[in-house]
GUVEX-494415 format. One line per 4 residues: number of its first residue (from 1); for each residue y, x, z of C-alpha. Coordinates in Angstrom, 1 decimal. Each point is the difference from the previous one (the first is absolute). Layout:
N
NUM = Y:X:Z; ...
// end
This chain:
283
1 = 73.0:-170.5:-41.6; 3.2:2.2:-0.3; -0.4:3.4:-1.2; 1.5:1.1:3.7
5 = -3.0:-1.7:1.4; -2.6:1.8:-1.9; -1.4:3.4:1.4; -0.6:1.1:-3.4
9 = 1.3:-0.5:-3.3; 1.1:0.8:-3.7; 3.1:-0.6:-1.6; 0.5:1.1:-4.2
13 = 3.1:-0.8:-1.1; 1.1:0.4:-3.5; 3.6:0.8:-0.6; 1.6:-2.4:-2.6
17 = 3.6:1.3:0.5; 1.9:3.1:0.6; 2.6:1.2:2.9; -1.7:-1.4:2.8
21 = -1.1:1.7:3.2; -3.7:0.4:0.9; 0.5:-1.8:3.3; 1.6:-2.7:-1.9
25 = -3.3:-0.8:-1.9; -1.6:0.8:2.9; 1.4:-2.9:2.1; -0.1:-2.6:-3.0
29 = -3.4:0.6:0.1; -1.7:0.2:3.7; 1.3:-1.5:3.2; 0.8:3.3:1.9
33 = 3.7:1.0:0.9; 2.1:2.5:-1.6; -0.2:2.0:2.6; -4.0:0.3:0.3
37 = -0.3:0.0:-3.5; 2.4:3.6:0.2; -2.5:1.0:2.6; -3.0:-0.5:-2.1
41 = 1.4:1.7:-3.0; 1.0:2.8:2.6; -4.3:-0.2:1.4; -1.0:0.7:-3.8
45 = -1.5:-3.5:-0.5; 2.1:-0.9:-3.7; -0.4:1.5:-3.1; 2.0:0.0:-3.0
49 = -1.7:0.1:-3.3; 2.4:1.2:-3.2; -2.0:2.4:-2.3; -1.7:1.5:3.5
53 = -0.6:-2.2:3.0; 1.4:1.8:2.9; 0.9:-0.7:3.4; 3.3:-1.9:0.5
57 = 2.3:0.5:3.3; 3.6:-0.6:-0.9; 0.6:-3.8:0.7; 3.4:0.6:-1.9
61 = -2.1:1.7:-3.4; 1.1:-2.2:-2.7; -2.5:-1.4:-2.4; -0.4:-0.2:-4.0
65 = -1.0:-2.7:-2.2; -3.7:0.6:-0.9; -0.8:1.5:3.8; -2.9:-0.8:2.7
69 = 0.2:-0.1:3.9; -2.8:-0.1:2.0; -0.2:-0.8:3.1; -3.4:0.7:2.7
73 = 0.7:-1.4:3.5; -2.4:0.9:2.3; 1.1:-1.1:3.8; -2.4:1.9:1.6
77 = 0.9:3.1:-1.9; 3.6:-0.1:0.4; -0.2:-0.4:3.3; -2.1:3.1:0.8
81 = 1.7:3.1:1.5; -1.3:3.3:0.0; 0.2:2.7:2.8; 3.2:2.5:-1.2
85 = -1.6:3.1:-1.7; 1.6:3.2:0.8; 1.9:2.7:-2.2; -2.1:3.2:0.5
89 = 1.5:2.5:-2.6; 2.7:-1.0:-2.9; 0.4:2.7:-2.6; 1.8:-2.3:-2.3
93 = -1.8:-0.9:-2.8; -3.2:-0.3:2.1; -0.4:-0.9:3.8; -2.9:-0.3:2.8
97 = -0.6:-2.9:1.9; -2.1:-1.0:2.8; -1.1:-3.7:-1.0; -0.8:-1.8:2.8
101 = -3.7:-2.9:0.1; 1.0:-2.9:-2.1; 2.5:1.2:-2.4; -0.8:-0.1:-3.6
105 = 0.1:2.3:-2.7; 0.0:-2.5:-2.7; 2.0:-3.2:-0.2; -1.4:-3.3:-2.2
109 = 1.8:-2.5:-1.8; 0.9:-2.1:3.6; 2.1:2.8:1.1; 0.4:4.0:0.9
113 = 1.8:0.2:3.7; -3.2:1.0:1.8; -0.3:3.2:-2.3; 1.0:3.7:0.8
117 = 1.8:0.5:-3.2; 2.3:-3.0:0.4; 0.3:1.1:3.9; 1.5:3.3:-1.5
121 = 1.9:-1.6:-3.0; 1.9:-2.3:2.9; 0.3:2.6:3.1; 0.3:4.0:-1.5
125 = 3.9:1.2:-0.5; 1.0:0.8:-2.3; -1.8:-2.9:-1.8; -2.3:0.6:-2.4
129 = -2.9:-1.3:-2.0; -4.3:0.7:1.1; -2.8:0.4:-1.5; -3.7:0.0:0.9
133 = -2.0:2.7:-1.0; -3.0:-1.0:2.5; -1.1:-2.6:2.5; -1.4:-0.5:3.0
137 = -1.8:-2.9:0.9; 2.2:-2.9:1.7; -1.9:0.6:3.3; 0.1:3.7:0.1
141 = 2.6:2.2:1.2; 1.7:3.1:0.1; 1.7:2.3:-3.1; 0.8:-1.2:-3.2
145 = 2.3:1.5:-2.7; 2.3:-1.6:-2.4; 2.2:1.1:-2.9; 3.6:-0.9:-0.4
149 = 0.0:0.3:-4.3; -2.4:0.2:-2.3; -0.4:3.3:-1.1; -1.0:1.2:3.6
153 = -2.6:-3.3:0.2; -1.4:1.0:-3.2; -0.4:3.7:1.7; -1.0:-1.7:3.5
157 = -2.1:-2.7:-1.6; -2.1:2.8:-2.6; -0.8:2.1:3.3; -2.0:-2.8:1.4
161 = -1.6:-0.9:-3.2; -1.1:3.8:-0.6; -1.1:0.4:3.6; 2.2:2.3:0.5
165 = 1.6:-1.5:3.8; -2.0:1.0:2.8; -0.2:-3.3:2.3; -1.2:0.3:3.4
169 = -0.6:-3.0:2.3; -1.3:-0.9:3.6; -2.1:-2.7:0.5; -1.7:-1.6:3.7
173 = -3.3:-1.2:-0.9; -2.4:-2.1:2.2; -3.2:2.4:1.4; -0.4:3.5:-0.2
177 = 0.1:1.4:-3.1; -0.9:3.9:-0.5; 1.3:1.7:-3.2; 0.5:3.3:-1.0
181 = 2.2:0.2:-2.8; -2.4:-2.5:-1.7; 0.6:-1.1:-3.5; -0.5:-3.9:-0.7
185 = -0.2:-0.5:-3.7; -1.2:-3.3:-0.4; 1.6:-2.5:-2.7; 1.8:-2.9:0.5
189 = 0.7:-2.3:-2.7; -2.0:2.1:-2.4; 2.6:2.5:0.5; -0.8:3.8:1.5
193 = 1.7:-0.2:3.7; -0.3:3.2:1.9; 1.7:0.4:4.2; -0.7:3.3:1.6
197 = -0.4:-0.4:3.6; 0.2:1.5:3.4; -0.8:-1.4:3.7; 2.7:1.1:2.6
201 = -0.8:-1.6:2.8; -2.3:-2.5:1.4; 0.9:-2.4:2.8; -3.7:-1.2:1.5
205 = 1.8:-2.3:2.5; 1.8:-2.0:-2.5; -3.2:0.6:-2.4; 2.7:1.4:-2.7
209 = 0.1:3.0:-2.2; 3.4:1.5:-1.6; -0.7:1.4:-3.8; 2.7:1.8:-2.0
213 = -1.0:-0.9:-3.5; 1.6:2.0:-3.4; -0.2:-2.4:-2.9; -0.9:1.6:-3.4
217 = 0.2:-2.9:-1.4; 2.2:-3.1:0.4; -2.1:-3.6:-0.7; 1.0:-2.9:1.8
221 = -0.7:-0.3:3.6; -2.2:3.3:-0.7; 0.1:1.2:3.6; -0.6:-3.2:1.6
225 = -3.1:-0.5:-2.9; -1.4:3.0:1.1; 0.2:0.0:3.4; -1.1:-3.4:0.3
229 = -3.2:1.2:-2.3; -1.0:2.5:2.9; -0.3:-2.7:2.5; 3.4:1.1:1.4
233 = 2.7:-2.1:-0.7; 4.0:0.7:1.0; 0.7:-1.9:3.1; 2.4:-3.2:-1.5
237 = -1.5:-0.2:-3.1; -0.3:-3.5:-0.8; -1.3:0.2:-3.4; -3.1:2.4:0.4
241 = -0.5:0.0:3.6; 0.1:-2.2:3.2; 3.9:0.3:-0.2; 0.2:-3.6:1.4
245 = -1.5:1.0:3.6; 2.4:3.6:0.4; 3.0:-1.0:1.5; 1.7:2.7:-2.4
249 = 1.4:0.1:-2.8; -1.6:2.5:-2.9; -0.1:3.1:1.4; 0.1:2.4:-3.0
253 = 2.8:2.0:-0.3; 1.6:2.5:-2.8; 1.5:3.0:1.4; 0.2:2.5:-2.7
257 = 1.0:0.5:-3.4; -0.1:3.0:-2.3; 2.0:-0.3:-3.3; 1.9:2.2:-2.2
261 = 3.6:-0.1:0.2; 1.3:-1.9:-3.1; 3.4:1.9:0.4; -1.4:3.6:1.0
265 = -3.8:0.5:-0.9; -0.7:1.0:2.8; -2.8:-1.5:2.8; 1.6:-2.2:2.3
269 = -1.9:-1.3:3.4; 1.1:-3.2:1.8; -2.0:-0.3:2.9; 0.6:-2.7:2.8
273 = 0.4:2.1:3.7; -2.4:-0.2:1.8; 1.1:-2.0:2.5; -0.1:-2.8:-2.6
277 = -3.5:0.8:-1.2; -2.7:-2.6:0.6; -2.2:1.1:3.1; -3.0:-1.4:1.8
281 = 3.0:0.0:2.9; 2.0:-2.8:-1.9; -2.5:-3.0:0.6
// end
């Protein structure tokens, strides 16, 4: 079977001469087209290896005696396309986006176009490099921040390790749910994992309850843990609840963030309007 048959595959290619171009070796080596192969080194999906291995982009990047291209083709992957996040706030070296359900935060070795921080790298003027600082899951949206050098993501990055970003999100969960400002603390992972929340509304015709939750800490898929460990989980949630049978995606939402401003010190508030807040009105 060709390599341009195969939906997934590896190619490792030690370079045993100098001047050539990466695409070069890359079409000696696998049956795709020079022009698909630029497009896969544009998605993320080859690597370059020479001290560090790093992603590798430039068909035209010429290559040294002694180097290593890798190549990770994944059809599927490549062929995904993510919903356009949108430019909130751009103060230069950082920015505020709203990422939108299914993009990623986090690229792997098969490729990085379905990620925020590549969205931004490829769409902001002027052009500029991102950073992430912090995630949100792949099927959550709503406001995210990245960093456009590394001095403000180490600033960005040591706020959210300190716990010292207030994060504020809206979640739709299945029943109703009445809480007062109540404090989860239970452990996931045999980590501490603590959500503060708050019922806003309840909808008892569509058997739904709207919870603001404030996250004191930030585990992985704490709020969706959580709630799902009350016996209320979000509405879409395919992974701790009956996600399958909604005919929604996940409805959790983040709408605020609290930092402090990396070029000023002082408190900055980005806030989604309201009109743009999740609601019990949305379903």
């Amino acid at each position: 079977m060709s390599s341009k048959d195969q939906l997934r595959y590896e190619r490792h290619i030690d370079i045993r001469e100098g001047g050539k171009k990466a695409v070069e070796w890359l079409a000696e080596n696998c049956d795709l087209s020079r022009s698909e192969l630029k497009r896969v080194m544009h998605s993320g999906a080859v690597w370059l290896t020479r001290g560090t291995t790093k992603r590798l982009r430039r068909g035209s990047s010429a290559l040294k005696y002694g180097d290593q291209l890798h190549l990770y083709y994944d059809a599927q992957v490549l062929s995904t396309q993510p919903e356009p996040a949108e430019l909130m706030v751009d103060e230069g070296n950082y920015s505020v986006w709203y990422k939108p359900f299914g993009m990623l935060c986090q690229g792997s070795k098969y490729g990085d176009h379905c990620t925020l921080y590549r969205w931004a790298e490829t769409h902001m003027e002027p052009e500029r490099s991102a950073f992430v600082v912090h995630r949100l899951d792949r099927a959550t949206e709503g406001l995210i921040l990245l960093a456009h050098d590394k001095t403000t993501a180490a600033d960005l990055a040591g706020q959210f390790e300190n716990r010292q970003v207030e994060k504020r999100y809206r979640a739709l969960v299945r029943g109703e749910l009445l809480l007062d400002n109540q404090l989860i603390d239970q452990p996931l992972n045999g980590k501490p994992a603590r959500s503060r929340m708050t019922t806003l509304d309840i909808d008892q015709q569509r058997q739904c309850s709207l919870i603001e939750v404030l996250l004191e800490t930030g585990r992985k898929h704490q709020i969706r843990q959580h709630l799902a460990g009350l016996g209320h989980p979000i509405l879409g949630d395919r992974l701790y609840g009956a996600g399958s049978n909604d005919a929604v995606d996940l409805q959790l939402q983040s709408f605020l963030l609290k930092i402090t401003c990396p070029n000023t010190g002082a408190l900055r508030t980005f806030r989604l309007d309201d009109n743009r807040i999740l609601t019990t009105r949305g379903l």
